[in-house]
Backbone bond lengths (Angstrom), bond angles and torsions (degrees), N, CA, C in turn:
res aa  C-N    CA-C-N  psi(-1)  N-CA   C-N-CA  omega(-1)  CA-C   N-CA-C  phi
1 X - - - 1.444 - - 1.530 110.51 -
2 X 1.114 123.70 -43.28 1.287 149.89 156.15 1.521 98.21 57.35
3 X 1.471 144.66 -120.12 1.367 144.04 -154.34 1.371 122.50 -48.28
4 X 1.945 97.83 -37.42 1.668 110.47 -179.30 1.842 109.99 -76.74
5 X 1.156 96.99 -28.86 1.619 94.95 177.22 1.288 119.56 24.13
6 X 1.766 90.19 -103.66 1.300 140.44 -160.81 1.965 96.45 -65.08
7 X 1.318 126.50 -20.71 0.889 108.57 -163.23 1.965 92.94 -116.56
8 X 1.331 103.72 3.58 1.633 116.35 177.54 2.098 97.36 -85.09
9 X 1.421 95.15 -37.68 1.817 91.88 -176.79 1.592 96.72 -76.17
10 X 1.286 118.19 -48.88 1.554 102.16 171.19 1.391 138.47 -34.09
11 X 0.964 109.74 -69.71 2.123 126.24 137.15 1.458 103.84 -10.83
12 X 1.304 119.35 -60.99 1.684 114.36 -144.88 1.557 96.70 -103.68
13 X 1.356 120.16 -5.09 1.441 122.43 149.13 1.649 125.13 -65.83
14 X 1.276 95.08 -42.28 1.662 101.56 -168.88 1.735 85.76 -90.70
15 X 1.181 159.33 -20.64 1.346 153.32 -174.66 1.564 88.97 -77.38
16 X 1.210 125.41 -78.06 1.706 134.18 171.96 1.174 115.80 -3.51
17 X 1.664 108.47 -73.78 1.472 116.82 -172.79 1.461 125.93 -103.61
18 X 1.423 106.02 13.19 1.637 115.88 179.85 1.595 109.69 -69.66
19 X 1.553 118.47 -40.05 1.175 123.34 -177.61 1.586 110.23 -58.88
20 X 1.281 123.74 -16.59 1.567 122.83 176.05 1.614 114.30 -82.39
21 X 1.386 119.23 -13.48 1.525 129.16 166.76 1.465 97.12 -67.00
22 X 1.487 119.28 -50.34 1.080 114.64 -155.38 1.678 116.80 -75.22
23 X 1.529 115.76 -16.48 1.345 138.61 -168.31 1.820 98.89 -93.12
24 X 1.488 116.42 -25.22 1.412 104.66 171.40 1.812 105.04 134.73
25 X 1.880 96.31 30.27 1.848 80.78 -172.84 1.957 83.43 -100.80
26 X 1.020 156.23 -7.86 1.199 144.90 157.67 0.903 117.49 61.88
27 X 1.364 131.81 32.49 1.570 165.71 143.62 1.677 93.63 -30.68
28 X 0.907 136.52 -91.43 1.630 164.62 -162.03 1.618 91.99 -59.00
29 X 1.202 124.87 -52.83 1.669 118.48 -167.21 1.743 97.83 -101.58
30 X 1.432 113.62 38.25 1.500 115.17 146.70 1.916 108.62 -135.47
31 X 1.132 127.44 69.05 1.449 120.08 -161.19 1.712 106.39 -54.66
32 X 1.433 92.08 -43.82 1.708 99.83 -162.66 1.390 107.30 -57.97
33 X 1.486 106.94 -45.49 1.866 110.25 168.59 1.545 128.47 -72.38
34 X 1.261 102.15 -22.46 1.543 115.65 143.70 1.392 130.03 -51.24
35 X 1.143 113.06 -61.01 1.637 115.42 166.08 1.564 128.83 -65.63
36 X 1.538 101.07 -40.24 1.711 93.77 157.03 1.624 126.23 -46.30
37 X 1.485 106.51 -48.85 1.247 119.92 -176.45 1.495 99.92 -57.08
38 X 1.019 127.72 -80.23 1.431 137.00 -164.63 1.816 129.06 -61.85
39 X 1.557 99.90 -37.57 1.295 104.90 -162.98 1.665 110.31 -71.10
40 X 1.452 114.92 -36.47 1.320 128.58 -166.77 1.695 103.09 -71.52
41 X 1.020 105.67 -46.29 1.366 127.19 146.04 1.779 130.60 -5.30
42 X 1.561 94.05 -95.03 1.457 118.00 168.14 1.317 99.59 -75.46
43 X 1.231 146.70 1.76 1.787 150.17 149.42 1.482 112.21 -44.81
44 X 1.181 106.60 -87.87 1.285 132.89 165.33 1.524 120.52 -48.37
45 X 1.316 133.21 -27.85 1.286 138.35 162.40 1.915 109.45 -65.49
46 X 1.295 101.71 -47.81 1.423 97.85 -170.78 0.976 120.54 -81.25
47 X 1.470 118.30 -13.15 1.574 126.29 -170.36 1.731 101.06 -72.66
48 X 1.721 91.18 -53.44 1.187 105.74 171.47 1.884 119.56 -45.39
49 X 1.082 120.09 -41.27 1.199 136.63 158.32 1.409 117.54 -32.64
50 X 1.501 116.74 -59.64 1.146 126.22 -172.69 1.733 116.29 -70.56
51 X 1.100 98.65 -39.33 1.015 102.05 -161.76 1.928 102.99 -86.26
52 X 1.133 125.79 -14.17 1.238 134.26 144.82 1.030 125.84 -46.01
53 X 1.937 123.20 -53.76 1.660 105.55 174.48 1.708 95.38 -106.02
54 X 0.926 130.80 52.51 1.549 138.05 156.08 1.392 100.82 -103.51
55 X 1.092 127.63 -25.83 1.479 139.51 -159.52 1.823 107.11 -104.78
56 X 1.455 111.37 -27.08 1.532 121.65 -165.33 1.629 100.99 83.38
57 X 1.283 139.15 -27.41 1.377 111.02 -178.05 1.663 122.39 -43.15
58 X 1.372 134.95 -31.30 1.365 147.24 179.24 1.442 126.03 -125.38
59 X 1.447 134.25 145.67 1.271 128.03 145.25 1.418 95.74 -151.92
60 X 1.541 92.00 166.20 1.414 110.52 -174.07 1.376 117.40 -105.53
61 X 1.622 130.63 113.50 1.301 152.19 -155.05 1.532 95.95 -39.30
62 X 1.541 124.30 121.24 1.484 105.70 167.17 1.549 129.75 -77.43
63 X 1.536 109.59 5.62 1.580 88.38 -161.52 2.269 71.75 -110.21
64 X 1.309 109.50 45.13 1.653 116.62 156.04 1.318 122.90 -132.32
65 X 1.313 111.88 -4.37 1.568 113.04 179.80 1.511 99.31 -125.77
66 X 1.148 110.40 173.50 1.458 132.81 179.25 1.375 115.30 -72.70
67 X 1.269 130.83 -29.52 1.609 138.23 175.65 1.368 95.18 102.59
68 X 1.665 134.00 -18.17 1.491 126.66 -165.64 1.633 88.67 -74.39
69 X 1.344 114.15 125.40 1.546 119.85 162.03 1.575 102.49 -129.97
70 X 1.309 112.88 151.84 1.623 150.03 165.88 1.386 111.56 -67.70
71 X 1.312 119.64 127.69 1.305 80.11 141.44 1.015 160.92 121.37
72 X 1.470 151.42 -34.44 1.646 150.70 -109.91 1.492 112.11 51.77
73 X 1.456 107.34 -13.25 2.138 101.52 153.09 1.507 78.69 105.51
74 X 1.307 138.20 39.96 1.369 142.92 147.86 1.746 114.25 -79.52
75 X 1.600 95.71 109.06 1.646 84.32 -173.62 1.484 140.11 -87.39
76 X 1.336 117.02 123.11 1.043 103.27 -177.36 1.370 137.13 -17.88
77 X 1.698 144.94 -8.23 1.138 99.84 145.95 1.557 130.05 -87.83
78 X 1.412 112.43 -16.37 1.217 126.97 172.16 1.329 98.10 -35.98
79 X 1.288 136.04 -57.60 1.490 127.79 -170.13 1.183 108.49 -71.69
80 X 1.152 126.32 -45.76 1.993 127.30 160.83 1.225 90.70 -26.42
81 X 1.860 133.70 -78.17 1.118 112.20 -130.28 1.570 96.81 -91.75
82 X 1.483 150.51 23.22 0.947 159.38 -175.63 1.497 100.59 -107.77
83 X 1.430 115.21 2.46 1.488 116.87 -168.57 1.521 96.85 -137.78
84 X 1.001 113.39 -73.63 1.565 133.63 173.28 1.763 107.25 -23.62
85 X 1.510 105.44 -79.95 1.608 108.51 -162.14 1.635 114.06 -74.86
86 X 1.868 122.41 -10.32 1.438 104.58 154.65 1.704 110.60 -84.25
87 X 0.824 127.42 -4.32 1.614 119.17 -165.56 2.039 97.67 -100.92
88 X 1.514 119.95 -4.97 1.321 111.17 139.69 1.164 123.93 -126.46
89 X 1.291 115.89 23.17 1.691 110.76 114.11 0.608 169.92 14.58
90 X 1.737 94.43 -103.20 1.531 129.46 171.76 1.610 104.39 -79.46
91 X 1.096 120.13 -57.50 1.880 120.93 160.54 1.340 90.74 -34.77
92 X 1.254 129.60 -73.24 1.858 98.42 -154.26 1.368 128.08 -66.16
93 X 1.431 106.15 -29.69 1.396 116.70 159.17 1.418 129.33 -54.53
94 X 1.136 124.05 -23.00 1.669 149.50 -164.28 1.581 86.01 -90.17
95 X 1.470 111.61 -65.02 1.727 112.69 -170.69 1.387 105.62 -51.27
96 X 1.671 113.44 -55.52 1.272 129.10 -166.67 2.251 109.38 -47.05
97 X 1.296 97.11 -54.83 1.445 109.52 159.99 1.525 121.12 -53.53
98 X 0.940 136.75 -41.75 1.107 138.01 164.42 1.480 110.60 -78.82
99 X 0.494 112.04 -18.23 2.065 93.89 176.36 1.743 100.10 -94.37
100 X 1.571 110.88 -26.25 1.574 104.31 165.30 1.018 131.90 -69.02
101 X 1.791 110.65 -26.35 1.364 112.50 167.76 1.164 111.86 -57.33
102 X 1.640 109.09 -56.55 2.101 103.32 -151.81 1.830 88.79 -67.40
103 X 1.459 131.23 -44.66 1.402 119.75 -173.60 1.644 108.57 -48.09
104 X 1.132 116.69 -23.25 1.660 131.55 -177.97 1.392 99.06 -70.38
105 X 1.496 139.73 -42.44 1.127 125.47 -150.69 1.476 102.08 -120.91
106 X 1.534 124.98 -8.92 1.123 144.37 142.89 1.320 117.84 -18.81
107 X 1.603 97.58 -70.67 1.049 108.25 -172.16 1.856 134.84 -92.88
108 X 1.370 98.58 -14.55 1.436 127.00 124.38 1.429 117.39 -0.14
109 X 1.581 79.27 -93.59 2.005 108.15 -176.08 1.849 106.21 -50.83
110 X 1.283 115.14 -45.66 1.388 121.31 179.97 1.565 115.27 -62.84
111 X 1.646 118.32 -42.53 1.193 109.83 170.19 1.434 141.11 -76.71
112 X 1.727 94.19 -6.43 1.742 107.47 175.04 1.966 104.45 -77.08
113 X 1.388 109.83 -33.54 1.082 114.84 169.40 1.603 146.71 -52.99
């Protein structure tokens, strides 16, 4: 697979947990609270990034990335996954809350009974 890899698990993250938007985690149909969550986030991650292989402490293997870099030579998927792996996340957490609620009111309904 070699260059696409890293950007094939990216894919198969957002394929994974997309179906939980669709069940009611509403991750995707709040952007603005989406981007709060995430952006400040992947801010501070990448800077941090940069300044790691500006420095030589890091780089990222080329025959695993695409060669497309950002930037200060931060590679595009690095920024995927600074974007990518909180935003299913936040979907799983969203699902995770919601299935505690209705089990919450479930059981609710059973004890008025």
């Amino acid at each position: 697979m070699g260059k696409a890899e890293y950007l094939v698990v990216l894919a198969s993250c957002v394929l994974v947990t997309l179906p939980l938007e669709l069940v009611g985690a509403r991750v995707y149909r709040q952007p603005r609270r989406l981007a709060r969550a995430v952006l400040p986030v992947a801010l501070v991650f990448l800077v941090w990034d940069a300044l790691a292989i500006a420095a030589g402490v890091w780089d990222y293997a080329p025959d695993r990335v695409t060669g497309i870099r950002a930037p200060f030579a931060v590679p595009l998927e690095e920024i995927l996954f600074f974007v990518v792996i909180p935003i299913c996340g936040l979907l799983t957490y969203e699902a995770v809350q919601l299935t505690a609620a209705a089990v919450r009111r479930r059981g609710r309904k059973e004890v008025r009974r």
